[in-house]
C-alpha positions as CSV (number, residue, x, y, z in Angstrom):
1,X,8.8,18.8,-19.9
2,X,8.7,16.0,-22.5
3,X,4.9,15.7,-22.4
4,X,5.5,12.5,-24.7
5,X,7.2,10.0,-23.1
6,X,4.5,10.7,-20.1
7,X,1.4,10.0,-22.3
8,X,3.5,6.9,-23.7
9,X,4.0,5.5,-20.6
10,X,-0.2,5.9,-19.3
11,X,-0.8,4.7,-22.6
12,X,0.8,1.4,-21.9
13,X,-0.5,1.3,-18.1
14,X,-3.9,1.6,-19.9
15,X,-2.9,-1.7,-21.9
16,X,-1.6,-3.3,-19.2
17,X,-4.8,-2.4,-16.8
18,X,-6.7,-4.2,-19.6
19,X,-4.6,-7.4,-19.3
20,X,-4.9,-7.1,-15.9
21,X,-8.9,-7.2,-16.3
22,X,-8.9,-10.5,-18.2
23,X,-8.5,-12.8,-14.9
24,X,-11.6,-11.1,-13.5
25,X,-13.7,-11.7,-16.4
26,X,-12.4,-15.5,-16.8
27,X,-14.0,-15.7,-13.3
28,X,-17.2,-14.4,-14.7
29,X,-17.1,-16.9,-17.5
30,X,-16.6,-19.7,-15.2
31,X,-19.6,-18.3,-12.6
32,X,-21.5,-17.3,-15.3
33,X,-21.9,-13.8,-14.2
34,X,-23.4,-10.6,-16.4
35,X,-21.1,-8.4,-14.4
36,X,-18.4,-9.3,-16.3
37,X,-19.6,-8.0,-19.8
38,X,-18.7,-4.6,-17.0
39,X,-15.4,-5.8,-17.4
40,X,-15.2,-6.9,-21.0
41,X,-16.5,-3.0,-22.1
42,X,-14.0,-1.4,-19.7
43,X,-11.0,-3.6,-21.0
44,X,-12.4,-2.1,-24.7
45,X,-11.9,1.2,-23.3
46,X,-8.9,0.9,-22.0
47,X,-6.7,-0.7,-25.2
48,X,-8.7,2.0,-27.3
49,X,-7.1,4.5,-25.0
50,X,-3.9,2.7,-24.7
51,X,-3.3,1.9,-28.4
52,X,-4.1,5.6,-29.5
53,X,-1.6,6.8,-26.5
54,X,1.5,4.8,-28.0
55,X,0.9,5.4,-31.2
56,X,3.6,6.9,-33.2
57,X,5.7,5.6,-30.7
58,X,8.7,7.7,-29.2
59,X,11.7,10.0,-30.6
60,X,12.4,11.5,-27.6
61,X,13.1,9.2,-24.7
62,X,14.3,11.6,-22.2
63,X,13.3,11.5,-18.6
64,X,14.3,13.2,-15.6
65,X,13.4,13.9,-12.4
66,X,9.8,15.7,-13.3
67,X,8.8,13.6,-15.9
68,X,9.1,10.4,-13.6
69,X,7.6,11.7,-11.2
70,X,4.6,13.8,-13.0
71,X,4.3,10.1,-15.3
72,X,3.7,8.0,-11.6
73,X,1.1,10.5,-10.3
74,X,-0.9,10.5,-13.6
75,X,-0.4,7.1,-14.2
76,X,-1.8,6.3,-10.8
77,X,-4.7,8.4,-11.2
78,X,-5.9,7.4,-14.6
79,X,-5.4,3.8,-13.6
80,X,-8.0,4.5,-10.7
81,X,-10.5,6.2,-13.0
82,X,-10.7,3.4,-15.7
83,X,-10.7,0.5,-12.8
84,X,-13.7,2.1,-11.2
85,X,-16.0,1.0,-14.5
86,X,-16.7,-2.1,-14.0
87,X,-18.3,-1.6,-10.9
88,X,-20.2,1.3,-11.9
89,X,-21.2,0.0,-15.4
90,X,-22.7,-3.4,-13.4
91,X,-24.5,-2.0,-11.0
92,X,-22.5,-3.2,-7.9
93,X,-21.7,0.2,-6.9
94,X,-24.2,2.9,-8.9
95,X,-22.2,5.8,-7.3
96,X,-19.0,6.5,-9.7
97,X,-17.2,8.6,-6.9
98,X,-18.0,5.3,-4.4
99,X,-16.1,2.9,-7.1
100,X,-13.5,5.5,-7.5
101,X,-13.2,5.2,-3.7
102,X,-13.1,1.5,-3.6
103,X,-10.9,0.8,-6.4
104,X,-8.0,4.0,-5.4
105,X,-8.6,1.9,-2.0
106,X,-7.1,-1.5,-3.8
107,X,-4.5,0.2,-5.8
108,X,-3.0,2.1,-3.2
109,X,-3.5,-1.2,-0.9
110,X,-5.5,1.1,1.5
111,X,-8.5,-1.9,2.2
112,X,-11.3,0.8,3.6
113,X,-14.0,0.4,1.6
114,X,-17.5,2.3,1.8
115,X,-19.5,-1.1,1.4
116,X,-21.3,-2.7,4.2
117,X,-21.5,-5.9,3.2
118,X,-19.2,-7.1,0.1
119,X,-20.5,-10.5,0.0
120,X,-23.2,-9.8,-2.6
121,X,-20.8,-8.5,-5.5
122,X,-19.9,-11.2,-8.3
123,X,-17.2,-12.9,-7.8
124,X,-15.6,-11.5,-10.8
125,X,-16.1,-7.8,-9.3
126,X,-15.0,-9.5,-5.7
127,X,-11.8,-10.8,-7.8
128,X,-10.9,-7.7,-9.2
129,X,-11.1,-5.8,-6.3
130,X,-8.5,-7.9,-4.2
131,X,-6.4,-8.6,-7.6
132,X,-6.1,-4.3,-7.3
133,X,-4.1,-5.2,-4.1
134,X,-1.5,-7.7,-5.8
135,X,-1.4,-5.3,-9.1
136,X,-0.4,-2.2,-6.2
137,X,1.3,-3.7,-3.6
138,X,5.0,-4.0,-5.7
139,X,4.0,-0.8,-8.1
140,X,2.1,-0.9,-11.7
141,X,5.6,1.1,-13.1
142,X,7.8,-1.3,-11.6
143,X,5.6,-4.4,-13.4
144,X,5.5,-2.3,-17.1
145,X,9.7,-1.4,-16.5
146,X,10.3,-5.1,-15.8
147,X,8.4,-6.1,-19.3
148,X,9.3,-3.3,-20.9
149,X,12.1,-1.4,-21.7
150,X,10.9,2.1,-21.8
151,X,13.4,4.6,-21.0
152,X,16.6,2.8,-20.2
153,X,19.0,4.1,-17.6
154,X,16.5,7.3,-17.0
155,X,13.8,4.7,-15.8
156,X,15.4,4.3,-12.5
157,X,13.0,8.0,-11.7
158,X,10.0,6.3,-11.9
159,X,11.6,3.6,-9.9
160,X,12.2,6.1,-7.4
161,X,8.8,8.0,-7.7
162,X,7.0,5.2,-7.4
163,X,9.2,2.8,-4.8
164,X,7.7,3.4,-1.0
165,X,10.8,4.3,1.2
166,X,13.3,7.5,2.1
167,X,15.7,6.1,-0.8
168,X,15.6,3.7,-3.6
169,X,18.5,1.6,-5.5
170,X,19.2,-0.8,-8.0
171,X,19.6,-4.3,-6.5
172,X,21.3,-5.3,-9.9
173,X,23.2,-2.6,-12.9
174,X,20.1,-2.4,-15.0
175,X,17.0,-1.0,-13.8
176,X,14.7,-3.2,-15.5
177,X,16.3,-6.4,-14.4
178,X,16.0,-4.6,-10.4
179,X,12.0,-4.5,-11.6
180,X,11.6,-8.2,-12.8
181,X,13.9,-9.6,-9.8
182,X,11.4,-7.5,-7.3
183,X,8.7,-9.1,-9.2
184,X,10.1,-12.9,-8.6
185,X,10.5,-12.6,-4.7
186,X,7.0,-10.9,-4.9
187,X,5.3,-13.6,-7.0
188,X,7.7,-16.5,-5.1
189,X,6.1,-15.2,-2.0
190,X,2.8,-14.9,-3.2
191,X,2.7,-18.4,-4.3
192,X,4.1,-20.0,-1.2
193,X,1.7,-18.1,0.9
194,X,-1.1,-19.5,-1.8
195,X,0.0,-23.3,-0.9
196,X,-0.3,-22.8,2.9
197,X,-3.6,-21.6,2.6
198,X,-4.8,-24.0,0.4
199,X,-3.1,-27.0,2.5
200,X,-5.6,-25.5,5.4
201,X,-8.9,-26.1,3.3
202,X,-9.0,-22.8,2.0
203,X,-11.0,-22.8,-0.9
204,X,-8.6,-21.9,-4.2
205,X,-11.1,-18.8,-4.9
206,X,-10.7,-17.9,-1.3
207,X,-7.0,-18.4,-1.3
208,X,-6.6,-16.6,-4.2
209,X,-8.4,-13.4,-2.8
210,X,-7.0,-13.6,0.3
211,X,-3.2,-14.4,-1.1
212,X,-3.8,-11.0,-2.9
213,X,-4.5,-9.1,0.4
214,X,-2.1,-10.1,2.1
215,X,0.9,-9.9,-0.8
216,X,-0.2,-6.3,-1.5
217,X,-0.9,-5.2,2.6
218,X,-4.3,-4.4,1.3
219,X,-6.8,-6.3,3.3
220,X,-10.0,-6.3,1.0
221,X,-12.0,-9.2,1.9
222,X,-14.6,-11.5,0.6
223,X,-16.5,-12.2,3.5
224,X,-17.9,-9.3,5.9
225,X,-16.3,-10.5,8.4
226,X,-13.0,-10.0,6.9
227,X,-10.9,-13.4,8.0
228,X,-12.7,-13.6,11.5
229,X,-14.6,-16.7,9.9
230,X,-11.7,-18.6,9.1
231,X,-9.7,-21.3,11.1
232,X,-6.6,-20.3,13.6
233,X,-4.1,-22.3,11.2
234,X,-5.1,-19.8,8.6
235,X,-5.2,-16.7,10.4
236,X,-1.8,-17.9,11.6
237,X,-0.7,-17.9,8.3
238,X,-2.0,-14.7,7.1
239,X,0.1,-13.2,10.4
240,X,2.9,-14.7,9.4
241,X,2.8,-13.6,5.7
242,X,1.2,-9.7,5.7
243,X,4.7,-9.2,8.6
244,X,6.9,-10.9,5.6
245,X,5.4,-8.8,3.1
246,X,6.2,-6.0,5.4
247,X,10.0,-6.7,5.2
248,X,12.0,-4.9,2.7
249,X,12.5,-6.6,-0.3
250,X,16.4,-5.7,-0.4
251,X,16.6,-8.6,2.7
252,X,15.1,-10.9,0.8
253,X,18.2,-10.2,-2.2
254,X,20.6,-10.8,0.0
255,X,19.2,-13.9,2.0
256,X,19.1,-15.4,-1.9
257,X,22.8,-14.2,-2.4
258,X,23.4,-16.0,0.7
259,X,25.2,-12.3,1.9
260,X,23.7,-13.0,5.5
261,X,26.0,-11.0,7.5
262,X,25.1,-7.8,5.4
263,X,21.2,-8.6,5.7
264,X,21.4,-9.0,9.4
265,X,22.7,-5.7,9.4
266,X,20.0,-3.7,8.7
267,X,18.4,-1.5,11.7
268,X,15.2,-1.0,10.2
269,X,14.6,-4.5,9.8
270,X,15.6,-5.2,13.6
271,X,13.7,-2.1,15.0
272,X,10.7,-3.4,12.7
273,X,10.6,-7.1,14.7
274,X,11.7,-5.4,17.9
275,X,8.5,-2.7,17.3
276,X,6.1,-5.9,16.4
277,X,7.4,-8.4,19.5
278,X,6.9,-5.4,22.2
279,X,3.5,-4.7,20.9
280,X,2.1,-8.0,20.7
281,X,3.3,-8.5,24.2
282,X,1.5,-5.6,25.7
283,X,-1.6,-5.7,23.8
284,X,-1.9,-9.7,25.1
285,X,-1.2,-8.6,28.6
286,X,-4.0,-5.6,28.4
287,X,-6.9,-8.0,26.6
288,X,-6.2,-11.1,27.8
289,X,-9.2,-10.9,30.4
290,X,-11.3,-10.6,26.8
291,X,-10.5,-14.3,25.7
292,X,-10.8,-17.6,27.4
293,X,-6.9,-18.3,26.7
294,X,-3.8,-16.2,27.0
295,X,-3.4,-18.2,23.6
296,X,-6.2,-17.1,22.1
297,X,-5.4,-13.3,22.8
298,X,-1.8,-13.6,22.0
299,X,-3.2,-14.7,18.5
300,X,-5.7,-11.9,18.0
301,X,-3.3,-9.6,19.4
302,X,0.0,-10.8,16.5
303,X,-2.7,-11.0,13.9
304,X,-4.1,-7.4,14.0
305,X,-0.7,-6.2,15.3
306,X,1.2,-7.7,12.0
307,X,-2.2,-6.1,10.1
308,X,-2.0,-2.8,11.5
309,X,2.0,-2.2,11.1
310,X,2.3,-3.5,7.6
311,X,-1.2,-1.4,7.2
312,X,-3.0,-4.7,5.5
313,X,-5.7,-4.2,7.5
314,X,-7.6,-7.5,7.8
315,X,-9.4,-7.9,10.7
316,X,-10.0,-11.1,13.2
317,X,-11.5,-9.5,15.9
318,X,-13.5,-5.7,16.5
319,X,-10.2,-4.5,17.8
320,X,-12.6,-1.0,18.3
321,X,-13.7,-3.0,21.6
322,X,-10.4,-3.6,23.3
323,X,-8.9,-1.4,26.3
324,X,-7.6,2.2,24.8
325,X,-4.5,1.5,25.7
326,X,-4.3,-1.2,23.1
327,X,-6.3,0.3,20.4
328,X,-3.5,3.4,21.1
329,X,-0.8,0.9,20.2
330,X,-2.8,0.2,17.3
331,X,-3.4,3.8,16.3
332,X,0.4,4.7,16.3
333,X,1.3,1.6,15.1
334,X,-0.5,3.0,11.8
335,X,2.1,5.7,12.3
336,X,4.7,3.9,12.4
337,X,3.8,1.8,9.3
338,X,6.0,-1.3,7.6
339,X,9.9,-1.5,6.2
340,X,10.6,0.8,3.5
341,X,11.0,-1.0,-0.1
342,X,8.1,-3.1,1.1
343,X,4.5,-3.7,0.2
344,X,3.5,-1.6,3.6
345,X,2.3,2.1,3.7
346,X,2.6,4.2,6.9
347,X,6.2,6.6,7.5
348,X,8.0,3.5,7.3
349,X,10.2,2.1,9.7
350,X,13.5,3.4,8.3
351,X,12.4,7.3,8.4
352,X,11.3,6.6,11.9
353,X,14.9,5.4,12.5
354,X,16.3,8.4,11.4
355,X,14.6,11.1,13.1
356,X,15.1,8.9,16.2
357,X,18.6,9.5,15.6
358,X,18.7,12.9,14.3
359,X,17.3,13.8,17.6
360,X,19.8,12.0,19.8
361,X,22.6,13.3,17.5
362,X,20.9,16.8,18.3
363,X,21.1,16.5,22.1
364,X,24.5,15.0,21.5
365,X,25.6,18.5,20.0
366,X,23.8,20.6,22.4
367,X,25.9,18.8,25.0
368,X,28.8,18.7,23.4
369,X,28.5,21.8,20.0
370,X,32.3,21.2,19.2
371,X,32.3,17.2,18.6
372,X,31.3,16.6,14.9
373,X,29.4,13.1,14.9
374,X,27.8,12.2,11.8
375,X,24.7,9.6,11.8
376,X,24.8,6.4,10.4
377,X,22.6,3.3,9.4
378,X,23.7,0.0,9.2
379,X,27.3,1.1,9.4
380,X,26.8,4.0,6.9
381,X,26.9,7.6,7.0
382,X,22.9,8.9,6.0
383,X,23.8,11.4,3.4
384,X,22.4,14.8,4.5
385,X,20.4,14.7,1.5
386,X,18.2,11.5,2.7
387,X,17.8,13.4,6.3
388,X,16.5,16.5,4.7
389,X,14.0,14.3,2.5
390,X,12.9,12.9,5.8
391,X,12.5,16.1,7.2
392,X,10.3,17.1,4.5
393,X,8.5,14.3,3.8
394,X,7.3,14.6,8.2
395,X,6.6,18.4,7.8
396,X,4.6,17.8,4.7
397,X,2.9,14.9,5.9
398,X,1.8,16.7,8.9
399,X,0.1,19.6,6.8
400,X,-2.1,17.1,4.4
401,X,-2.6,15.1,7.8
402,X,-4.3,18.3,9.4
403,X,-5.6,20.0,6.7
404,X,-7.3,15.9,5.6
405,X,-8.5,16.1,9.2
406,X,-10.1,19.6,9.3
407,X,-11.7,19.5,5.8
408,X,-13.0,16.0,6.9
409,X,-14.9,17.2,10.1
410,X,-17.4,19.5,8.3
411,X,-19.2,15.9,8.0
412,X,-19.8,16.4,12.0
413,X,-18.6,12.7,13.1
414,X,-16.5,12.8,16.3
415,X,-12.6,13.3,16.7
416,X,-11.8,9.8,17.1
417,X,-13.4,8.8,13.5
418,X,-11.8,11.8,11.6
419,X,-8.5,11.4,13.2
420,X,-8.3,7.7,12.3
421,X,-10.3,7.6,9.3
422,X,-7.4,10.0,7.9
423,X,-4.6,8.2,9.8
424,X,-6.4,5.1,7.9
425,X,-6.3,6.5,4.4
426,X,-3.0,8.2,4.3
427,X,-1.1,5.3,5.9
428,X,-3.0,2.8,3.4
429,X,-4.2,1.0,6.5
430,X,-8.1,0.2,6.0
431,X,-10.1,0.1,8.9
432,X,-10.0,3.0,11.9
433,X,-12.1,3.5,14.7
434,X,-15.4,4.4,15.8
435,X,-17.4,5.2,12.9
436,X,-14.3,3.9,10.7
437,X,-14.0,0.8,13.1
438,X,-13.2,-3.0,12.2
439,X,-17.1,-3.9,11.4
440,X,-17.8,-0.3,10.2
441,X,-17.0,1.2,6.9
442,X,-16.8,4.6,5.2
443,X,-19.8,5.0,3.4
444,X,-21.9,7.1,5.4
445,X,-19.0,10.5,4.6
446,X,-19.9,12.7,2.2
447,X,-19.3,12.7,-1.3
448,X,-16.7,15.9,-0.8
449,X,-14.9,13.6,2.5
450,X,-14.4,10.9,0.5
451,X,-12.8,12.9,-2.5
452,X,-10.6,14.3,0.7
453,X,-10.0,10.5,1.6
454,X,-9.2,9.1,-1.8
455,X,-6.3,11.8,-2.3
456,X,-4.9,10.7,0.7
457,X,-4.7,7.6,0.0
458,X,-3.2,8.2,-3.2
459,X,-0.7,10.7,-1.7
460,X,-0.1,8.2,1.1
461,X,0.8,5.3,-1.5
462,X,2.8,7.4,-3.5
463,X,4.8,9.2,-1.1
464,X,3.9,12.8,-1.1
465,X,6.0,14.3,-3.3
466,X,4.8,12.7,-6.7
467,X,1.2,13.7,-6.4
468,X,2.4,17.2,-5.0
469,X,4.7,17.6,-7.4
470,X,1.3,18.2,-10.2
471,X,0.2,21.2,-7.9
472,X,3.2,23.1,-8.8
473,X,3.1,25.8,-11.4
474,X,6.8,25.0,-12.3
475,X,5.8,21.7,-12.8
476,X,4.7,22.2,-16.0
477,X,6.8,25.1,-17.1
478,X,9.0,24.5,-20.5
């Protein structure tokens, strides 16, 4: 284990996290607001920590497999613990292990928050905690690899550690160009969304927060009603932009390259609209008694639809009121979760893919035990190596899922709010239901529950595997 290039590499996150600080505290200065000497002292701490990290510098740049993946657990974690200062050091949330909450809810662009209202915080607190969605959405690592160049070729592990999706590749030769041209498309779209909601009346603070929501999947808000206040144009383009966001980025590579024929190739991309279109039509059909106009529940039915799948998590209506069967549709939709290699959480849409063919291929053999068919995506065989990650990944899952769920009911709340609150967490949606609902929030668990909650949302955001990987005793053997 090279135990050096890990602390290197949280010693520049820690630098970095400062940087990221100063916007929020520039808001402060221009409101005027004492919270953000919170963020001043934390931003201190953190380039005190960071500088001491990289000192000395590196002999040994080495990285495999371990070390990527041990470096994007620890690097995650860390960056959760420092963020959570400013709002304990203000005030805003006295309770360190509710902050810690809040702010592993932004990073991992979760959006459940334990607050039950949010519009008292500062602005400058409000700012950080939805500029935690835009800082996790496209990864922390990816953002240092495309400014830095820290390990070379070797990089490509935390790529891959930290990169949401069965399998990750370089959209160019070098891995640190792949990170700044995911950056672009994630900034380009971040800006256009930005001018449409501004050229509704948004306000630019408002805009701002919201742009980093949506860009991330988070779904922190500003008001308490989340964007139920706000007109249809810009719900409309909220809907539009958290189901972009939810599109892997790779598409949006090869739309730019103009290689259309390859992009419209990709099954997980179809099957994602496909999943979206179905749903929306259903969930109008089943509420549309609720609203005045077919129109108007076709329009809260996209909007919480696109929120749910691409797990943002912003809210228009109290979904936690409509017929079950569309609040089921909801529920598995946070299942189902958005394209892989995008800002989404949830299984992803490509692993569902593939178990959905593993089992027809299975039933194809039972059938027929002498043909040999292999399964293929988008025209290519799926290495057995990516099916038995999948396999994995859905076995584990399942355990933290049920163990999350057990651990979580010693609280005493009903089924529905455990099963969802966890389904909520680990899928980095935000909201559930019942006690976890749209207009509710998570602050009446215990102290132990949320600990339970804010490792599954970690372990949700990263993948698993990452976060596991720092339980095993081999882990750290020499």
């Amino acid at each position: 284990m090279n135990y050096r290039i890990i602390t290197y590499i949280i010693g520049w996150v820690l630098n970095f996290e400062a940087v990221f600080m100063a916007p929020a505290a520039v808001v402060a200065l221009i409101y005027r607001e004492r919270a953000g000497v919170s963020l001043l002292i934390t931003m201190a701490l953190c380039l005190l920590c960071g500088v001491l990290l990289i000192k000395g510098g590196i002999k040994n740049k080495a990285m495999y497999a371990r070390e990527g993946f041990v470096a994007v657990a620890l690097c995650w974690i860390v960056l959760s613990v420092f963020g959570a200062l400013p709002f304990v050091i203000s005030g805003s949330i006295p309770s360190y292990i509710d902050a810690l909450f809040e702010v592993v809810s932004g990073f991992t662009t979760t959006g459940s928050s334990i607050l039950a209202e949010v519009e008292p915080l500062p602005r400058c607190l409000l700012f950080w905690r939805s500029f935690t969605h835009w800082i996790g959405g496209m990864g922390v690592l990816v953002f240092v690899m495309a400014i830095l160049p820290l390990t070379g070729g070797s990089s490509m592990y935390l790529m891959k550690a930290e990169s949401p999706g069965p399998s990750v590749g370089k959209l160019v030769p070098k891995v640190k160009s792949t990170a700044m041209l995911l950056y672009k498309m994630y900034l380009g779209l971040s800006v256009l969304q930005l001018i449409f909601l501004l050229l509704g009346g948004m306000p630019l603070f408002d805009s701002l927060t919201t742009m980093f929501g949506t860009a991330g999947t988070g779904g922190f808000g500003i008001k308490n009603d989340s964007i139920g206040g706000y007109s249809v144009y810009l719900q409309g383009v909220v809907t539009v932009f958290m189901i972009l966001f939810g599109v892997n980025f790779n598409i949006y590579y090869l739309l730019l390259k103009r290689r259309f024929s390859e992009a419209s190739k990709s099954a997980e991309v179809r099957t994602y609209f496909i999943i979206i279109l179905a749903s929306v039509i259903l969930i109008t059909i089943n509420i549309s008694g609720m609203f005045s106009s077919v129109f108007d529940a076709l329009h809260h039915a996209a909007f919480q639809v696109g929120s749910i799948i691409t797990t943002t998590g912003f809210a228009t209506t109290d979904f936690d009121v409509w017929p079950s069967f569309s609040k089921t549709i909801l529920v598995l939709l946070m299942f189902v979760g958005a394209c892989a290699g995008s800002t989404g959480g949830g299984i992803k849409v490509s692993r569902i893919v593939i178990l959905f063919k593993s089992v027809l291929k299975e039933l194809d053999f039972i059938v027929h035990p002498r043909n040999i068919r292999k399964l293929k995506m988008d025209g290519r065989v799926v290495e057995h190596a990516v099916i038995r990650s999948v396999n994995v990944f859905l076995i584990s899952y399942l355990f933290i899922f049920a163990g999350s769920v057990l651990l979580i009911s010693l609280d005493n709340f009903d089924f529905t709010t455990n099963f969802t609150a966890v389904a909520a967490t680990i899928n980095n949606i935000g909201p559930g239901l019942a006690v976890v609902g749209p207009t509710q929030n998570f602050g009446s668990f215990s102290d132990f529950s949320k600990i339970v909650l804010t490792f599954d949302m970690l372990v949700g955001r990263l993948e698993l595997f990452p976060l596991l990987i720092l339980f095993s005793r081999r882990t750290w053997s020499k």
